[in-house]
BAKE-263590 format. One record per residue (C-alpha): z, y, x. Coordinates in steps of 0.25 Angstrom, whole numbers, plus 5000, padded with zeros to 4 digits. Layout:
<rs>
ZYX/...
</rs>
This chain:
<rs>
483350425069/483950555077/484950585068/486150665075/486150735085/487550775093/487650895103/488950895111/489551005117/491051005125/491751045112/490851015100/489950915094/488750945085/488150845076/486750875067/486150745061/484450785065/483450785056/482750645057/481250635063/480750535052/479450525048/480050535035/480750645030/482250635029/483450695029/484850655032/486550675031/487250605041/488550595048/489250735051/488250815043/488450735031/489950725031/490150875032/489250885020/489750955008/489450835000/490150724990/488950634988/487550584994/486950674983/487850804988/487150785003/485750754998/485750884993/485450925005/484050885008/482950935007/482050894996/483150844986/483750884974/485150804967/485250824954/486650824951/487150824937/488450894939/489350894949/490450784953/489850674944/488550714941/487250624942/486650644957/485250604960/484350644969/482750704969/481950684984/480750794982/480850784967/480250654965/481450644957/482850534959/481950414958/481250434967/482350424978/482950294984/484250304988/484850194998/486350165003/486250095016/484750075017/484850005004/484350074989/485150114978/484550074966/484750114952/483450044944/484250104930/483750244933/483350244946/484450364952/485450344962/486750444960/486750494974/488250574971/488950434971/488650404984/489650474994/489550525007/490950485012/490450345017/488850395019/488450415035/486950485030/486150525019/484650505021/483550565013/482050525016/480750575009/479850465007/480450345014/481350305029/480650315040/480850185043/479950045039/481049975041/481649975027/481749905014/480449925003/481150014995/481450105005/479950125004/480150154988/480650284987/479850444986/481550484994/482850415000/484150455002/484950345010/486250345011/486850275023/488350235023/489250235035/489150135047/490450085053/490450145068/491650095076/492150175089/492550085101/493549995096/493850045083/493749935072/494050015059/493750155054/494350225043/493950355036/494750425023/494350535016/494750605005/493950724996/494650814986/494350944980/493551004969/493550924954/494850854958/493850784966/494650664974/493750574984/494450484992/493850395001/493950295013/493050215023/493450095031/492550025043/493049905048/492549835062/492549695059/491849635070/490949685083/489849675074/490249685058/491049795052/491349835039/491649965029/492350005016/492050145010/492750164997/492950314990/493450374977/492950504970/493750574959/493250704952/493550774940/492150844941/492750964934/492051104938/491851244930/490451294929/489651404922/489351374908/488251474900/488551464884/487351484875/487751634871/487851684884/488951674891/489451584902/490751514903/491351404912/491451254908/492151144916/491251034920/491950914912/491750744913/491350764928/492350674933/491950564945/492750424950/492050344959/492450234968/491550184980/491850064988/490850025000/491149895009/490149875020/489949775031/489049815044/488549705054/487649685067/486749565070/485949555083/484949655082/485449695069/486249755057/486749715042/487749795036/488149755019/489049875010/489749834996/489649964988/490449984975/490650114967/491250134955/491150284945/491550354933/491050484932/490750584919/489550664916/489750814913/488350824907/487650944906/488251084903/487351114891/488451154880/488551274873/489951284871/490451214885/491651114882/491151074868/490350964873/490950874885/489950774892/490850644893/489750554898/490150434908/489750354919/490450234926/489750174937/489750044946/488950024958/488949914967/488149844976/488049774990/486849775000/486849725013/485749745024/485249665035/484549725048/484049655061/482849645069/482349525075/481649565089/480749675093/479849665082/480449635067/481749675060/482349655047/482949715035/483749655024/484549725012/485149685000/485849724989/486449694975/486949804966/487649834953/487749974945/488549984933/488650114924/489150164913/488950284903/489450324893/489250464884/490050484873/489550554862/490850554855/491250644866/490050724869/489250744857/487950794860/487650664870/487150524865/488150414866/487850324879/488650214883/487850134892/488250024903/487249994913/487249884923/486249874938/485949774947/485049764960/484849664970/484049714982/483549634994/482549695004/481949645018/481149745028/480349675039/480149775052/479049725060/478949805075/477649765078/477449875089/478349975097/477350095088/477149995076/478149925066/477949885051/478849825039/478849755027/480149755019/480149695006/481449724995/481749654980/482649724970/483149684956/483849774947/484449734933/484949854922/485849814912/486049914901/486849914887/485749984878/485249964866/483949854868/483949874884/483049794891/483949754903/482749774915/482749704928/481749744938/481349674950/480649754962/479949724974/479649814986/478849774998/478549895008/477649855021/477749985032/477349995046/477850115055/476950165069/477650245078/477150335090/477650435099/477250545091/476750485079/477250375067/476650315056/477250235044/476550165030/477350075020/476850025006/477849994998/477649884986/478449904974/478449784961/479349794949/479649694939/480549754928/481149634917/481749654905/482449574894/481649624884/480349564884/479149674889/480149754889/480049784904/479049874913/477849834921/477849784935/477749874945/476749874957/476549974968/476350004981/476650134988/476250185001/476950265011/476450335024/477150415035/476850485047/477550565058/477050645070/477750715081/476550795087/477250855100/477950765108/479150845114/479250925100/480250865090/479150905079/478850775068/477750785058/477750695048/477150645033/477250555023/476550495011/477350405000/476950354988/477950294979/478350214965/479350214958/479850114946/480350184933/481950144933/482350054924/483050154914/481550224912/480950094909/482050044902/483250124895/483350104881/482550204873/482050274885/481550184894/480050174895/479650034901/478050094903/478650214910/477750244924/478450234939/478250364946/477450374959/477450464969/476750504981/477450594992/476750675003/477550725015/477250805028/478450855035/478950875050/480250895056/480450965070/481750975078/482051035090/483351065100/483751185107/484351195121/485351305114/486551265109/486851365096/485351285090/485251165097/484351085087/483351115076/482651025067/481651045055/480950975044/480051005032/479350915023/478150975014/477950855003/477250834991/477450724981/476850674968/477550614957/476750534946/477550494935/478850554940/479950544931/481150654929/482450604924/483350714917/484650664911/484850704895/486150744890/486650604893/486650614907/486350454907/485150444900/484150514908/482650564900/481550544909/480450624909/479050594916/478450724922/476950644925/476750704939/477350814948/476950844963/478250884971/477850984983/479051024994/479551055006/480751025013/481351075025/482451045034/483151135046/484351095054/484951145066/486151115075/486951175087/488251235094/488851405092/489751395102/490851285099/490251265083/489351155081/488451195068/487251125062/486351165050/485451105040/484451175031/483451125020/482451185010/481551114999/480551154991/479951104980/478751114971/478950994961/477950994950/477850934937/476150904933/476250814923/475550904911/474450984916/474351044901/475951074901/476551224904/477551174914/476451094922/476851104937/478351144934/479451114943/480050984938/481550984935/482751014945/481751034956/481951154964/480951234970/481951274982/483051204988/483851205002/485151165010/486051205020/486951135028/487751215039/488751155048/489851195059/490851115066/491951175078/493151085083/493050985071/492851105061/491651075053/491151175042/489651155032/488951215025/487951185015/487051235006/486051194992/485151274985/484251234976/483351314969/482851354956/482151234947/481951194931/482651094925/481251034917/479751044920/479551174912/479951274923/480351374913/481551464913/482351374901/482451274913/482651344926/483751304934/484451414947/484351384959/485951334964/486451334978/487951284983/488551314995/489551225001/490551215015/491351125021/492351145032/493051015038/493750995051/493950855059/495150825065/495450695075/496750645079/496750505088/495650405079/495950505066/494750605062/495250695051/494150775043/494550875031/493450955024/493351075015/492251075007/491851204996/490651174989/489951274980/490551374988/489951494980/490251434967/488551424964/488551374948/487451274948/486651154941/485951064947/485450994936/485351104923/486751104916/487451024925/488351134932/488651104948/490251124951/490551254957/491351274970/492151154974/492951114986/493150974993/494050945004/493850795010/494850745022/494250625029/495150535040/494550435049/495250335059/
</rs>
């Protein structure tokens, strides 16, 4: 993958990641570009993709998930290191506790990698986002390297952290990431009371401690790789509700949440000749959580104090068979095994046991390339409660791709894809007490892409390089269920909208060169989105928009850099939606935008680099809600100093 590209001048360096020529569409945040960034979290630097919405839930501590072309959270596989992340209670990943302070890129893919090479549930998900965690790289002699950092600012926000790499042999090294995150989540916002008038409230039980520790070891074997990571974190967090009172400050939201996470995976690379290579993974992980709303102290929310308990053993094994220079097929094959352990009244305590089996093939010419997969999926759920559990699951679905460079010294790819794709109700839909429904129906999905992305450099030195992409898609959804939390942020009602058909377009544009001795490079996206519900032909909000899908949305990133001055830029709109199917004006939502700026400067003394950053965000102050009633912070600040020997 051409990722970077570096132009060199006597006195200055300029770095712009490129926009990768997949067959599939994809977007990435790596290196320089993703540390300037104006972001905490992976869910902060997702934001600007095209084609995704986060629904954030309040600020600091505030549920993040993420929607891929509003087929909804669950239909996105998110992965750590090549490996998923899995959640078989609900099904959603929390993208706003990951950090970016140890991360190297952010990957998003429509459809599936480009790649055969991979595990069978790789093959699984409609969207991806991977996260991939820093490497060790060692200069010359160096055996150790040593980065510290520390963040400060807005919401008595303190976020300490520190990464250690460790050379242990020619071919073994070694890594300990461990960072901790305090914030009062305190904020002001705009408050409209029921007779007219609008007042200021304090956003209130917001507050955030997190601890995470990562250790990882990284190895080379003849004509291969295998690297293993130990990754723990540990949270207690408030939830601030939603800003529904009539007298704000009457009512104070005290819900809880506590949190463990931990597992270890380990991974295995190495090809054996010319003409087969293998992949191995495994994993063993364990969530803890607990909530607790008290309705002693908030009166008008049910009393919840639930434990919950996961565990998941992964293993998987991906076959690559080169069996030409133009043709390669693999076969991978992955089992999975999750427990949930509750303490509700008559839980059922589910296992499920699942079974992927993908066979792919990939064809390769000079200008043309051509890859198929079917994927197999089989689910066996048990329960201790006799006939208790849901039927097993069998399916198979197809996948088809294609890409075509029609002029040979033009940097101009066309490409397509087809994917269908099933997906297993979560073990909460099929199985929480009094809400679960163990006949519920998976949702399918069937996505249609055609796209093309077209780059080309300039002799010139103020525009040296332009790249484009677009994508027009079209996806149906049977089925599709649409998770909207109640009162008790918790406990989620789910809602089966039947069918809805998702039309779109996104677009990307970015640029890259030198005005005189200032390097600067830009990053523009747009999105739209036509996303509607068809469930009820009889019904008077057949074809609405369905909720929190905008219409229109778009990005900016704008960077400079002179002499180890760096300044961003960035900006977010996202336009005018409905918070339900009935697209009246009770349930219209204004379109928000933010716009944020960073200025940082780098200085080196012998080994030492030194890197303080200024960060504003909300520079205008733009009151805003993501999600109806949960109000965004205004204008905040963030300064971050980061030392590496």
């Amino acid at each position: 993958m051409d990722s970077l590209r570096t132009l060199v001048t006597p006195e200055v360096t300029v770095t712009a990641s490129r926009i990768p020529k997949e067959v599939i569409p994809v977007q990435i945040l790596s290196g320089a570009q993703l540390e300037k960034l104006n972001a905490h979290s992976v869910a902060d630097a997702v934001r600007y993709f095209s084609g995704v919405q986060i629904k954030d839930y309040g600020g600091i501590g505030g549920l993040k998930t993420i929607n891929i072309r509003s087929m909804g959270s669950h239909h996105v596989g998110v992965f750590y290191d090549g490996i998923e992340l899995g959640n078989a209670q609900n099904g959603v990943v929390d993208l706003g506790r990951f950090s970016l302070d140890n991360m190297e890129a952010i990957s998003m893919y429509n459809g599936q990698k480009s790649a055969i090479f991979q595990p069978a549930k790789d093959f699984a998900s409609a969207s991806s986002i991977y996260m991939s965690t820093r490497t060790p790289v060692f200069k010359a002699d160096k055996r150790y390297n040593l980065n510290m950092g520390l963040k400060g600012g807005s919401f008595a926000t303190v976020n300490p952290s520190v990464l250690w790499e460790h050379r242990l042999s020619e071919k073994v090294s070694s890594s300990i990431s461990a960072e901790y995150m305090y914030t009062s989540g305190k904020y002001k916002f705009s408050y409209a009371k029921k007779n007219g008038y609008d007042t200021t409230e304090v956003r209130r039980n917001a507050d955030v401690r997190t601890l995470r520790v990562e250790g990882a070891l990284f190895g080379q074997v003849k004509e291969g790789e295998w690297k293993a990571k130990t990754y723990f974190y540990n949270s207690e967090r408030g939830y601030p509700g939603a800003a529904v009172r009539e007298e704000p400050g009457k009512f104070k939201h005290q819900d809880r949440q506590w949190d463990t996470n931990f597992f270890v995976q380990s991974s295995y690379r190495r090809r054996f000749g010319s003409y087969y290579n293998l992949l191995l993974n495994g994993k063993y992980a364990y969530d803890y959580l607990h909530y607790l709303s008290d309705a002693r102290a908030d009166i008008s929310t049910m009393h919840t104090d639930n434990t919950y308990k996961q565990q998941e053993t992964y293993l998987s094994a991906a076959h690559l068979f080169s069996l030409f220079d133009w043709w390669s097929a693999s076969l991978s094959t992955d089992f999975q095994w999750n427990t949930l352990d509750a303490d509700l009244y008559n839980f059922v305590y589910p296992q499920r046991y699942s079974l992927y089996n993908a066979v792919a093939t990939s064809i390769r010419f000079d200008c043309f390339k051509l890859q198929a997969s079917l994927l197999h999926t089989y689910v066996h759920d048990q329960t201790q409660i006799a006939q208790a559990n849901a039927k097993n699951k069998s399916e198979f679905t197809p996948t088809v791709v294609a890409s075509y460079q029609p002029f040979q010294r033009v940097d101009l790819n066309l490409r397509a894809f087809y994917k269908r794709v099933f997906r297993m109700p979560t073990l909460n839909d099929l199985y929480y007490t009094f809400i679960g429904n163990k006949d519920l129906k998976p949702e399918y999905t069937n996505q249609y892409n055609l796209g093309a992305t077209y780059a080309y450099t300039l002799k010139g030195k103020v525009l040296s390089r332009i790249e484009i992409q677009a994508d027009a898609y079209y996806n149906q959804v049977e089925d599709k269920i649409i998770a909207i939390p109640t009162s008790n942020q918790f406990r989620w009602t789910m809602l089966n909208l039947g069918y809805v058909e998702i039309r779109g377009i996104d677009t990307a544009i970015q640029g890259s060169g030198l005005i005189g001795k200032v390097a600067w490079n830009a990053r523009f996206n747009y999105t739209y989105q036509q996303a509607q519900d068809f469930t009820e032909p009889d019904s008077e909000y057949y074809g609405g928009q369905i909720p929190y899908v905008p219409w229109h949305s778009a990005s900016t990133i704008l960077g400079g850099s002179y002499k180890g001055w760096d300044i961003n830029y960035s900006f977010i709109y996202t336009g005018e939606r409905y918070e339900s199917v009935a697209n009246i004006r009770d349930n219209y939502i204004q379109p928000w935008y933010t716009h944020d700026i960073a200025l940082s400067k780098t200085m080196r003394w012998k080994q030492t680099v030194i890197r303080a950053t200024v960060e504003v965000n909300n520079l205008l102050n733009q009151p805003y809600e993501v999600v109806k009633w949960y109000p965004m912070p205004g204008t905040n600040f963030k300064i971050k100093l980061n030392i590496s020997l």
